[in-house]
N, C-alpha and C positions, 0 to 999 in steps of 0.2 A: 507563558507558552507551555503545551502539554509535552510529555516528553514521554519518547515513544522507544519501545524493548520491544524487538525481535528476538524470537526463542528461534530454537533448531530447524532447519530445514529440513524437508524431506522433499526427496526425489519420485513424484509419480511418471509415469507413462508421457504426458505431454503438459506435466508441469510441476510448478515447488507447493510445498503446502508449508505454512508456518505458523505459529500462534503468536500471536501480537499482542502487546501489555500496552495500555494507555493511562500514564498516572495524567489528571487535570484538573485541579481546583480542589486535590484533597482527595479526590475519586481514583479508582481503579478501574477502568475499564478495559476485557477481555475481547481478543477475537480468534476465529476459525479464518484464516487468510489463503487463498490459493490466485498463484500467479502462472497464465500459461507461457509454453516457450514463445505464443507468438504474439502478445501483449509486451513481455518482456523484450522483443525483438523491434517492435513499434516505436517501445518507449525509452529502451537504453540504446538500442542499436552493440549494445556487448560491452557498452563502455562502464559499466559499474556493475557488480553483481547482484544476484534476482534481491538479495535480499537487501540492499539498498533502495533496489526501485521500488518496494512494498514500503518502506520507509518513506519515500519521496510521494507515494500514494499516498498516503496516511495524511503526512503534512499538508498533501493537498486538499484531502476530504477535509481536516483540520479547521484550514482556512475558509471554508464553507460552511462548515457545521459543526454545533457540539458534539464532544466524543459519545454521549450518551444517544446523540442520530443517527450514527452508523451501525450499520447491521453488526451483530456478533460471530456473523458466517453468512462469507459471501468468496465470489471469484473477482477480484480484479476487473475482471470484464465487462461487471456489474457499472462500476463508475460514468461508463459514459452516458449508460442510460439518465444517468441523473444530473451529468456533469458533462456534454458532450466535445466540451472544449480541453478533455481530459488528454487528448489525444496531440492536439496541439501544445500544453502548458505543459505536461510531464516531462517530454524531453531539451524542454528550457531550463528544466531546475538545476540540471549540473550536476556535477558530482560534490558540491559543497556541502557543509552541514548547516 
């Protein structure tokens, strides 16, 4: 299982921005991550904070695809284009690890 590092949030205008570390198979993989308030609102309802659901993203791209598929900079918003059951399965993950 890859295991996934959130760095520092930052707070823009109508959303978080984060850099995301993905170690998987020996690999390091980097990302440019932004989550807006109202993905985050979709998809936690306020129950976990932003930077858990960007976590709970990942895991889900994860489960889909190698870490070396996912973009290196992308918005959150991106996912359903690809994934559009993203919206449905996100807030079933829970706040578990």
């Amino acid at each position: 299982m890859a295991e996934i590092e959130i760095g520092p949030e930052t707070e823009g205008k109508n959303n978080w921005a984060y850099q995301v570390t993905v170690f998987d198979a020996g690999k390091r993989h980097e990302y440019a991550v932004t989550l807006s308030f109202q993905d985050y609102d979709l998809w936690s309802h306020g129950a976990l904070p932003p930077s858990r659901v960007v976590e709970k993203a990942f895991q889900f791209l994860l489960e889909r695809e190698p870490a070396s598929a996912i973009l290196s900079k992308f918005d959150c918003s991106v996912i359903r284009r690809y994934f559009p059951e993203v919206d449905a399965e996100l807030p079933k993950m829970g706040s578990g690890g």
